[in-house]
VOPAGU-2260 file (C-alpha; in pm, 1 decimal, decimal comma):
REM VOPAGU-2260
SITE   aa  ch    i         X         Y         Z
SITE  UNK   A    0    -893,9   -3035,4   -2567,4
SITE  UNK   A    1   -1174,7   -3024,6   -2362,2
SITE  UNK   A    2   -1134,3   -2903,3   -1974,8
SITE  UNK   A    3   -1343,0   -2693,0   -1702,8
SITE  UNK   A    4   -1202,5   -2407,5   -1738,9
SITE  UNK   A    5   -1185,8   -2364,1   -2117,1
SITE  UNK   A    6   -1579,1   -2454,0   -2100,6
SITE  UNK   A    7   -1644,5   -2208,2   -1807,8
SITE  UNK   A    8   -1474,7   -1962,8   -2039,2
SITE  UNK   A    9   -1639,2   -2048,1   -2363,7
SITE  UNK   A   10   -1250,2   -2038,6   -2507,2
SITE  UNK   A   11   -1121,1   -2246,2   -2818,5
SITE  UNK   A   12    -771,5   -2255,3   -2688,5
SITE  UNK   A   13    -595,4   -2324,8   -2339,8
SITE  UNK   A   14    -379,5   -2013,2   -2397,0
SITE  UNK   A   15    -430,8   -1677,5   -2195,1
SITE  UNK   A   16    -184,2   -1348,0   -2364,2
SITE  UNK   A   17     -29,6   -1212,3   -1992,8
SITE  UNK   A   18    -156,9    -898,4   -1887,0
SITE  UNK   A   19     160,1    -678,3   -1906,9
SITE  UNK   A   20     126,3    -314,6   -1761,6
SITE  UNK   A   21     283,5    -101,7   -1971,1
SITE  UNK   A   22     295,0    -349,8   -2320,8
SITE  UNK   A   23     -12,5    -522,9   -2332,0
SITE  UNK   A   24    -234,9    -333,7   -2532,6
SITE  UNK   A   25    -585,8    -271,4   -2609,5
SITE  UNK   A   26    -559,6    -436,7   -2949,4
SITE  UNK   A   27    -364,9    -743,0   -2810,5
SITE  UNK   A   28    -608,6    -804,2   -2559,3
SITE  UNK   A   29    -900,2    -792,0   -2864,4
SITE  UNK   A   30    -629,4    -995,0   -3124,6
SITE  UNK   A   31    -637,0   -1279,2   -2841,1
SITE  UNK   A   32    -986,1   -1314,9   -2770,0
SITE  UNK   A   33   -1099,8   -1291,6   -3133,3
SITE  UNK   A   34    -848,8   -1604,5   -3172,2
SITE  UNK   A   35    -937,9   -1801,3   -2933,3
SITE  UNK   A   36    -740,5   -1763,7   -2647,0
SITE  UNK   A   37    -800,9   -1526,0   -2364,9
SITE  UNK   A   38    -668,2   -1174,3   -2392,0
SITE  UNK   A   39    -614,4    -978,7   -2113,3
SITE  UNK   A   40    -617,9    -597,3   -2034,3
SITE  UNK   A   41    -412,8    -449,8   -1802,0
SITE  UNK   A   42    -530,0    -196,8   -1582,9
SITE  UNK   A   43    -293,4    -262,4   -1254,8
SITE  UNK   A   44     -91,1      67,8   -1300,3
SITE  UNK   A   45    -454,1     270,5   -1499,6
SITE  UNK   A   46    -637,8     538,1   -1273,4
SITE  UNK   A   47   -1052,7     469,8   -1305,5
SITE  UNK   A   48   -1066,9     686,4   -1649,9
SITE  UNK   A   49    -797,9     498,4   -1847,1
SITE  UNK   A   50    -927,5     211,5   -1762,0
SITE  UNK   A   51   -1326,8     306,7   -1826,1
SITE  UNK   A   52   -1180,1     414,9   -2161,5
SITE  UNK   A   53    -954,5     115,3   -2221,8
SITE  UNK   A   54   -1294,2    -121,9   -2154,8
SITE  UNK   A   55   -1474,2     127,7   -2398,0
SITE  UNK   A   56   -1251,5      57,0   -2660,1
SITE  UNK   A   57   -1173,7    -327,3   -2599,1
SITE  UNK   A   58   -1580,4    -351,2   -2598,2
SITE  UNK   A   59   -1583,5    -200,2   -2915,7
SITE  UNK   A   60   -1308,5    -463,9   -3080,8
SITE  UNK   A   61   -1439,6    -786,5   -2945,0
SITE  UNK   A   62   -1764,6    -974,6   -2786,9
SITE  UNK   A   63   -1543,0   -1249,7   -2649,1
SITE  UNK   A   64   -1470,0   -1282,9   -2296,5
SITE  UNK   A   65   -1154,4   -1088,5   -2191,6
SITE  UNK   A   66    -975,4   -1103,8   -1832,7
SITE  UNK   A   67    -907,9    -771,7   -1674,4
SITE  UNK   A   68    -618,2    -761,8   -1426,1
SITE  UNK   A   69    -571,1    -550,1   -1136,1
SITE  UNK   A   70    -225,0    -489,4    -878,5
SITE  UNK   A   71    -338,1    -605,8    -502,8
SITE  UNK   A   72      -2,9    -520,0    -297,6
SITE  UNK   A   73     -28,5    -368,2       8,9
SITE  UNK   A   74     -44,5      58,7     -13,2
SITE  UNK   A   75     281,7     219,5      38,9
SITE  UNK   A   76     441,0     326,2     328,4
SITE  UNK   A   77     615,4     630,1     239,5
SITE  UNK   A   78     970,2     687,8     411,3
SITE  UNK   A   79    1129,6    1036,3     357,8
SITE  UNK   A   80    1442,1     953,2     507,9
SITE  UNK   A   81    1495,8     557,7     334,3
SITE  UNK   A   82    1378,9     812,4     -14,9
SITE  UNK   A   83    1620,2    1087,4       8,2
SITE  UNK   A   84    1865,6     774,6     104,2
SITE  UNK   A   85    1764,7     633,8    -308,8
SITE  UNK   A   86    1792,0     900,0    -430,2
SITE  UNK   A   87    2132,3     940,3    -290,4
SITE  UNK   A   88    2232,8     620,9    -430,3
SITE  UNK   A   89    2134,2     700,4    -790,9
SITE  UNK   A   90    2277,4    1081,3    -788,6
SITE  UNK   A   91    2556,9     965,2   -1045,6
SITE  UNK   A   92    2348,7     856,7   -1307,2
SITE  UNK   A   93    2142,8    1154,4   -1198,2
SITE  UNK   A   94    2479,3    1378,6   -1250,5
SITE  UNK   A   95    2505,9    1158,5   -1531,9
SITE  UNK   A   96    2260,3    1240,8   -1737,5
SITE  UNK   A   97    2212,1    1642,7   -1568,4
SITE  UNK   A   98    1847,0    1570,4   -1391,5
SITE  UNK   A   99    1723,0    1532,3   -1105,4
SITE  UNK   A  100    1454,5    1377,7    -907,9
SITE  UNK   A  101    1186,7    1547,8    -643,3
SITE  UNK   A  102    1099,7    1429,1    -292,7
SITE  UNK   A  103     910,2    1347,5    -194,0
SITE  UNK   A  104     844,4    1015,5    -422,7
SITE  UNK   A  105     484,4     979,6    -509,1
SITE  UNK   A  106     298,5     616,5    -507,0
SITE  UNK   A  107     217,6     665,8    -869,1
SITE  UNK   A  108     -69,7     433,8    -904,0
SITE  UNK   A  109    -314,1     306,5    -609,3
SITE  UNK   A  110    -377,0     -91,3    -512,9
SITE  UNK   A  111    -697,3    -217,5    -631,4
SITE  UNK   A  112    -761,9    -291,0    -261,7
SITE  UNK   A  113    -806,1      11,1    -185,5
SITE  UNK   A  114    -916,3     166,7    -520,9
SITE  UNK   A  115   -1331,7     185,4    -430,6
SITE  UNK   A  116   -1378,6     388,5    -743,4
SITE  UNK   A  117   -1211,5      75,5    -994,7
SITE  UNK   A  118   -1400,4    -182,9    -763,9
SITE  UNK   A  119   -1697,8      16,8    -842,4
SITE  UNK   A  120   -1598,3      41,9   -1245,3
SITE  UNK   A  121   -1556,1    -328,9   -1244,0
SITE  UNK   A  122   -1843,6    -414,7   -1114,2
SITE  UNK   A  123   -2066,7    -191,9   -1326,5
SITE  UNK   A  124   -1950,8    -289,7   -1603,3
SITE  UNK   A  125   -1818,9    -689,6   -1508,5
SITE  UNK   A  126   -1564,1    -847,2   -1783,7
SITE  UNK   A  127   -1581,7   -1239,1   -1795,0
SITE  UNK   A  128   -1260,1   -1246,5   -1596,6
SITE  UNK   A  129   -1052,5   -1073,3   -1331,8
SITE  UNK   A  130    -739,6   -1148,5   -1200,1
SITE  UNK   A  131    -563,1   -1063,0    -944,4
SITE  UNK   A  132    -165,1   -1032,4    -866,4
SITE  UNK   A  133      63,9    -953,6    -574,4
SITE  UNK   A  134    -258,2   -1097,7    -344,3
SITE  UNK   A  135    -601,9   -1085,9    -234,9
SITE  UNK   A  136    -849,9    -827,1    -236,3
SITE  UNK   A  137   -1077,1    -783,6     110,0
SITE  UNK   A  138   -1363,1   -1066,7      85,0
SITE  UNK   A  139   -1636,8    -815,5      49,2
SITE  UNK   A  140   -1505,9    -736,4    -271,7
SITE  UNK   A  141   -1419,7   -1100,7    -370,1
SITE  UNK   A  142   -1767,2   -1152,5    -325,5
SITE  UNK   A  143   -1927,8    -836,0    -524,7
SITE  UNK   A  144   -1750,8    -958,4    -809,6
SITE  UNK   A  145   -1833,9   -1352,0    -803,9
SITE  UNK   A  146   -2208,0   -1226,4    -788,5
SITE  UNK   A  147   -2187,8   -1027,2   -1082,3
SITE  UNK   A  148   -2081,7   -1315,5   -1239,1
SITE  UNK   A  149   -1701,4   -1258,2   -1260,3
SITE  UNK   A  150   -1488,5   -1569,0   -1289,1
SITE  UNK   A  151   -1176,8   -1505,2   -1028,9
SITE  UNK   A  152    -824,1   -1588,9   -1084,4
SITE  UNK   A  153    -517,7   -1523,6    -906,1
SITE  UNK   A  154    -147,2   -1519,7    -898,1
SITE  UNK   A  155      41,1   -1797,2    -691,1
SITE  UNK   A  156     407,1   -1861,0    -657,2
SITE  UNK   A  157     359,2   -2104,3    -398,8
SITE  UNK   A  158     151,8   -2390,5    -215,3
SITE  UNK   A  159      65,7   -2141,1      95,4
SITE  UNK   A  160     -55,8   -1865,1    -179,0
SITE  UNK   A  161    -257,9   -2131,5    -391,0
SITE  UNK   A  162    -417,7   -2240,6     -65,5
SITE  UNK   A  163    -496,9   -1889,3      35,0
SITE  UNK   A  164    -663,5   -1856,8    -314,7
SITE  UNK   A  165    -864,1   -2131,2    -303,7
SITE  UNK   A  166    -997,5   -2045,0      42,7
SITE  UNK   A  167   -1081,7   -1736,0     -86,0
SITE  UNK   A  168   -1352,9   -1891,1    -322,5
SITE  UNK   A  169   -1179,2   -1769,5    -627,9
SITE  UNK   A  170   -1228,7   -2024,7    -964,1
SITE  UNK   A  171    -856,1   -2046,5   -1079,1
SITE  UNK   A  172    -497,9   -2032,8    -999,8
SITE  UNK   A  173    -193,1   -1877,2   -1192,5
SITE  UNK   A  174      89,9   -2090,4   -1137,2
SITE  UNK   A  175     376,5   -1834,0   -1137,9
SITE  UNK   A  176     718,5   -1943,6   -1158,2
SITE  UNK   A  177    1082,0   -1799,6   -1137,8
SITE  UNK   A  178    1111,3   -1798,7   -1507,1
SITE  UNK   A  179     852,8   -1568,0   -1571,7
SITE  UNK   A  180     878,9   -1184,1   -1652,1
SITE  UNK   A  181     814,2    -895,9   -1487,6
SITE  UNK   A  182     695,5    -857,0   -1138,8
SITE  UNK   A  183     665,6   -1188,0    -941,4
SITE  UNK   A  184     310,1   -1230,0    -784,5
SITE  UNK   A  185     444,0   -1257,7    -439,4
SITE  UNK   A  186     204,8   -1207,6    -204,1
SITE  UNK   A  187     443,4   -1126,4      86,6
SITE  UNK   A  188     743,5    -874,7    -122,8
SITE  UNK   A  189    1014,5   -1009,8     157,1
SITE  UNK   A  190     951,2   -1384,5      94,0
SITE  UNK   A  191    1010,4   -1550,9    -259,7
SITE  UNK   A  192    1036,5   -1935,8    -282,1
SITE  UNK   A  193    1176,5   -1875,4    -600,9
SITE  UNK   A  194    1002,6   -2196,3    -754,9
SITE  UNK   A  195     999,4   -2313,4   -1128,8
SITE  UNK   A  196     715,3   -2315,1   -1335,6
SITE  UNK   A  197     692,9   -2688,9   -1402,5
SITE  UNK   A  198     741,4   -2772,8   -1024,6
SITE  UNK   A  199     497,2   -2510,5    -904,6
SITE  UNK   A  200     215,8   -2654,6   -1162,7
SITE  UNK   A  201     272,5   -3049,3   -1049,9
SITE  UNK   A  202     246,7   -2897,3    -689,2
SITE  UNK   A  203     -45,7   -2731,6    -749,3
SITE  UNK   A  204    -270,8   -2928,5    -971,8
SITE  UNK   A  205    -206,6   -3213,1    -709,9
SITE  UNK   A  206    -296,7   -3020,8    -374,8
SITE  UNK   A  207    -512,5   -2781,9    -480,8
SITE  UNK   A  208    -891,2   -2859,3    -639,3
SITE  UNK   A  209    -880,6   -2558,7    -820,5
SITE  UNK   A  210    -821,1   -2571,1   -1211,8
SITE  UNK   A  211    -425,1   -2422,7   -1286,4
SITE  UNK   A  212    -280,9   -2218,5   -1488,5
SITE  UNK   A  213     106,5   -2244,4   -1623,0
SITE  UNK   A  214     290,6   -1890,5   -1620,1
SITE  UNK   A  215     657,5   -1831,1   -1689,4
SITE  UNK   A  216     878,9   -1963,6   -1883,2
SITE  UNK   A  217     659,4   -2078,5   -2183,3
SITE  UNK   A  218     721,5   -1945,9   -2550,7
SITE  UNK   A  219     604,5   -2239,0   -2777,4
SITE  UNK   A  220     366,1   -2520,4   -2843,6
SITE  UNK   A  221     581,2   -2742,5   -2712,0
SITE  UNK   A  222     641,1   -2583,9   -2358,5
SITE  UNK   A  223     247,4   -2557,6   -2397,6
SITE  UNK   A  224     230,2   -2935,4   -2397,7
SITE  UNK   A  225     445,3   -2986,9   -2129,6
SITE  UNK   A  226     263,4   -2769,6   -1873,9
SITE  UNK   A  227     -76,4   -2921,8   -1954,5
SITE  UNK   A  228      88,5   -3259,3   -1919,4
SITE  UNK   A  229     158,7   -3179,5   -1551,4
SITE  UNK   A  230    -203,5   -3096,6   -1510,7
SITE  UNK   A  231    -183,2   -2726,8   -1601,5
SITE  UNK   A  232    -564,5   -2705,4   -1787,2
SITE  UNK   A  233    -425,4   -2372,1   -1967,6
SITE  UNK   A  234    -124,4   -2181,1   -1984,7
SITE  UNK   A  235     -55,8   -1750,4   -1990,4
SITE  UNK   A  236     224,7   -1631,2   -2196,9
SITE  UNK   A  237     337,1   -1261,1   -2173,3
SITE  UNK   A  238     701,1   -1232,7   -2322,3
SITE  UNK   A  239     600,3   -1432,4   -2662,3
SITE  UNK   A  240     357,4   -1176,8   -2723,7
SITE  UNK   A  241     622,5    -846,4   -2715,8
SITE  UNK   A  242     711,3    -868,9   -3032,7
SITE  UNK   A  243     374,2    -857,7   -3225,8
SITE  UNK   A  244     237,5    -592,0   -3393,7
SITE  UNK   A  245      -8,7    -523,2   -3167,2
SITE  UNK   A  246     231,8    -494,9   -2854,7
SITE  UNK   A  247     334,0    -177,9   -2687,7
SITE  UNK   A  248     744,2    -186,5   -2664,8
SITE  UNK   A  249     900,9      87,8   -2813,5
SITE  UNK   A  250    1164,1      68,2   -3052,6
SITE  UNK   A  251    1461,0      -6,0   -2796,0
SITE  UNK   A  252    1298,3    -253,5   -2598,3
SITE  UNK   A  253    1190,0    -445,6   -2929,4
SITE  UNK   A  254    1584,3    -427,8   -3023,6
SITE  UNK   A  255    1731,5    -564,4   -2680,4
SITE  UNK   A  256    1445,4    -903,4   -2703,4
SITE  UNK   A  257    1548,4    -905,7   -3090,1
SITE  UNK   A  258    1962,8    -929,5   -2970,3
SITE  UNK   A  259    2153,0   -1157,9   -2800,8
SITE  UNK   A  260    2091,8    -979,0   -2476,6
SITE  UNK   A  261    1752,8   -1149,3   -2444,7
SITE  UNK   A  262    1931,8   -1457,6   -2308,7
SITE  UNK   A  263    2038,5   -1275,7   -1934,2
SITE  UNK   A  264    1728,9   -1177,6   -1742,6
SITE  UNK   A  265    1747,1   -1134,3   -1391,7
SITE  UNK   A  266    1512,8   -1052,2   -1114,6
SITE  UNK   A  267    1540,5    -699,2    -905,9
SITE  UNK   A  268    1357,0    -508,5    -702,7
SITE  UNK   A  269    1544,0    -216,8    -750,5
SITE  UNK   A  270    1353,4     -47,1   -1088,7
SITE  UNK   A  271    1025,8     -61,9    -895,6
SITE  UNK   A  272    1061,9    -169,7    -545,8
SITE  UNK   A  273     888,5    -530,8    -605,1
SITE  UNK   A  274    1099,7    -819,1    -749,4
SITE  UNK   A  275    1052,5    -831,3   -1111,6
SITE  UNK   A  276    1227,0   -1005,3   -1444,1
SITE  UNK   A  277    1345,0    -833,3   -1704,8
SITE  UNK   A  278    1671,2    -806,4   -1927,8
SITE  UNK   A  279    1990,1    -708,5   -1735,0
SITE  UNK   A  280    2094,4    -354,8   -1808,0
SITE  UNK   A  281    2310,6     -99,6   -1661,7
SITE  UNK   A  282    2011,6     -11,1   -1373,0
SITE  UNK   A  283    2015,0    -385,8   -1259,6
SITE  UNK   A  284    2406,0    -388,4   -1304,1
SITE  UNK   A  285    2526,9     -46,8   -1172,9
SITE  UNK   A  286    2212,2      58,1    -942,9
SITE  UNK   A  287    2110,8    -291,5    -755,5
SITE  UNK   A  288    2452,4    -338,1    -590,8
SITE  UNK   A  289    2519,8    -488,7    -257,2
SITE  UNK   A  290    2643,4    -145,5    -159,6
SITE  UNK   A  291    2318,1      17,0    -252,3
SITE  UNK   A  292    2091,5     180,9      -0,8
SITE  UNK   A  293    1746,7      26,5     115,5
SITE  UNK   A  294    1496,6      68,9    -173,1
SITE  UNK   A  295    1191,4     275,7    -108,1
SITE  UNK   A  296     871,4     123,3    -109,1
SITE  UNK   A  297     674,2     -30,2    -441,9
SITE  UNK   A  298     562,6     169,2    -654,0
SITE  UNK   A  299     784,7     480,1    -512,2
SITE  UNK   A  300    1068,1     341,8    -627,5
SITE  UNK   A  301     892,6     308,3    -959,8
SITE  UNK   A  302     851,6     674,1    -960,2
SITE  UNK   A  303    1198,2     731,4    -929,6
SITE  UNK   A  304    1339,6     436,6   -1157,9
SITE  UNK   A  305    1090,9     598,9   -1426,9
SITE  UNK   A  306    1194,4     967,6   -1369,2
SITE  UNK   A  307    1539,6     820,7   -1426,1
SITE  UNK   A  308    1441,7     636,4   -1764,8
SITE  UNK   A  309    1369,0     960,0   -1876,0
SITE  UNK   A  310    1637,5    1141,0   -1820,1
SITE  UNK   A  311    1820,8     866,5   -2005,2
SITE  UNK   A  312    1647,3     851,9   -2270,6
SITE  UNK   A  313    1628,3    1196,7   -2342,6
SITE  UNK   A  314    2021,8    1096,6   -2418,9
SITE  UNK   A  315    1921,4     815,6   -2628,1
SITE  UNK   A  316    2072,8     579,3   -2347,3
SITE  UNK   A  317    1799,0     283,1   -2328,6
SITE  UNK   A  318    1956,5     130,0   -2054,1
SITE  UNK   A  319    1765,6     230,8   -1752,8
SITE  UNK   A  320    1430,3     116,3   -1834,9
SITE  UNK   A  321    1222,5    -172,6   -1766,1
SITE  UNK   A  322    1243,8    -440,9   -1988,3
SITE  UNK   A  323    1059,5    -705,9   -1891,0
SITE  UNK   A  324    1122,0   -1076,6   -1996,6
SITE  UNK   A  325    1091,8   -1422,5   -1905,2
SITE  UNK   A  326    1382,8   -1682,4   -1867,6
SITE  UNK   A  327    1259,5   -1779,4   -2258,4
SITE  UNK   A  328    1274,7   -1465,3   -2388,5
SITE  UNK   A  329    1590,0   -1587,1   -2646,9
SITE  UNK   A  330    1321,1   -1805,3   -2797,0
SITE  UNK   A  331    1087,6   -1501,3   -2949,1
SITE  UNK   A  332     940,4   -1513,2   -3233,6
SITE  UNK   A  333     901,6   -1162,7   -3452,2
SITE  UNK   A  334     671,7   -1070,8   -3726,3
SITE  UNK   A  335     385,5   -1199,5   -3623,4
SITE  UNK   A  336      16,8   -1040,9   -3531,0
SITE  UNK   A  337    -105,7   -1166,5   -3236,9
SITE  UNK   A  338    -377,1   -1370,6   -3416,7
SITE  UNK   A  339    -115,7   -1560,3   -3635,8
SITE  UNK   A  340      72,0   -1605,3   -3331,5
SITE  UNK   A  341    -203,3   -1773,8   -3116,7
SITE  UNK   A  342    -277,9   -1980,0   -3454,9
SITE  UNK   A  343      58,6   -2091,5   -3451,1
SITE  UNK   A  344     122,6   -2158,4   -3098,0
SITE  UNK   A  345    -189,9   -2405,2   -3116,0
SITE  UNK   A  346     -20,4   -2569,4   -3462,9
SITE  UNK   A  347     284,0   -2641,2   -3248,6
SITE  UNK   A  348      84,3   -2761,8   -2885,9
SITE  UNK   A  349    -113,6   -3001,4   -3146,2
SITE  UNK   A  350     139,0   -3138,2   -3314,6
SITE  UNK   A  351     300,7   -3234,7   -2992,1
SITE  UNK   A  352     -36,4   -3418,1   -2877,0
């Protein structure tokens, strides 16, 4: 298959491995560029020294092109009172578990937007791709990047985001739908069209002029086929990749995609603040109630969710974590490195040709 963007990229195969904060590793990243596909390194939640270090060591394991993505949200706005209120709220699983959580909560990692010293990393040393998620970075910076070369991509899970991309001069939209998992690209956190994958990719690739990119929901070569068929020109698959060897979920998380519990994800805000996907547990079941109290601002309420993880699993209860999957994530595949799993994916989109 021949298409703009695969030639703009200099890639072999219309298949980008998700950037996944937290999972996503170093070595995945490499594994899916040396393939073929486009590996991606996630530096969203990475302060400027991980991230010089993690783009040391990538450097060092490939000379393909790799896509570096960055978190674009808007800075928090701290609340002590809507805080203490969370904190509140989760004081029985505190009790639970005998710990307890500080005030005031911190916003443990800064937006790229207003992160000077990443823009600056970035653009001294420019990787072939960047991509951005939960919005747009100022247009100064838009620009400093497209003339170092940079090839821009961002996350849309609508028309009105896609069009706000495109005006933007970037070279590529990610067509995010509901299925995916983890956090949902919404530009706006209080407004979420909720749309599908396959709609959102017909939508865009026939109102937009800008080549898209089919996200959520897609595990095999055959959903692979599908998405270019309704004019995706690649696809980016994140939960298919969690159970290779080169993937970053510890043991527990690796069990609950492995179990029958892969087949109920849901999407809450309450782990980090921002709407995300991820396999229902007791923090989505017991913590984001109806009765619940407002929850503090993204990534505060990461803060506490992960102070809280903690303290569970220093009781070996895995239940308060954040396990993030897509609606497909009962369709996994296990065993696999990353390179035998891109090789296969691309025997399976073929053979459906």
């Amino acid at each position: 298959m021949s298409n703009a963007l695969l030639q703009r990229l200099g890639l072999a195969h219309p298949i980008i491995q998700a950037p996944m904060a937290g999972t996503s590793t170093v070595t995945m990243a490499a594994a899916a560029s040396n393939a073929g596909a486009l590996g991606s390194l996630a530096l969203g939640a990475s302060t400027v020294a991980q991230a010089r270090e993690a783009l040391a060591q990538l450097h060092a394991l490939t000379d393909k092109p790799f896509n570096v993505n960055v978190f674009c949200h808007q800075p928090a706005a701290l609340d002590a009172a809507r805080d203490a209120a969370w904190i509140k709220h989760l004081q029985g699983h505190l009790d639970e578990f005998g710990g307890s959580i500080s005030l005031p909560l911190k916003e443990i990692y800064q937006s790229f937007i207003v992160d000077s010293d990443m823009q600056q990393l970035l653009l001294e040393q420019p990787p072939a791709v960047v991509s951005f998620h939960f919005g747009l970075p100022d247009a100064a910076v838009i620009r400093s990047l497209k003339n170092a070369g940079v090839f821009l991509m961002a996350t849309a899970t609508n028309l009105d985001e896609a069009r706000q991309i495109e005006a933007a001069g970037l070279d590529a939209i990610v067509a995010q739908g509901i299925e995916a998992g983890g956090h949902r690209g919404i530009f706006d956190e209080h407004k979420d069209e909720e749309i599908g994958t396959f709609a959102l990719v017909r939508l865009l690739a026939t109102q937009c002029r800008l080549p898209v990119i089919a996200a959520g929901g897609i595990m095999d070569g055959a959903g692979i086929a599908a998405a270019l068929r309704l004019g995706a020109q690649a696809v980016q698959l994140g939960t298919a990749f969690l159970l290779t060897r080169e993937s970053g979920a510890n043991a527990a998380y690796r069990n609950l995609l492995k179990s029958s519990r892969a087949q109920h994800t849901r999407v809450t805000a309450a782990i980090s603040g921002r709407r995300a996907r991820g396999i229902v547990n007791r923090f989505m079941e017991e913590i984001d109630t109806p009765a619940a109290a407002p929850i503090p601002a993204y990534p505060a309420a990461y803060d506490a969710g992960k102070q809280l993880h903690a303290m569970a699993t220093a009781r070996e209860v895995h239940e308060f974590g954040a396990h993030w999957a897509g609606q497909g994530a009962a369709l996994i595949r296990d065993g696999y490195t990353v390179g035998e799993l891109v090789h296969l994916l691309v025997q399976e989109w073929r053979a459906q040709a």
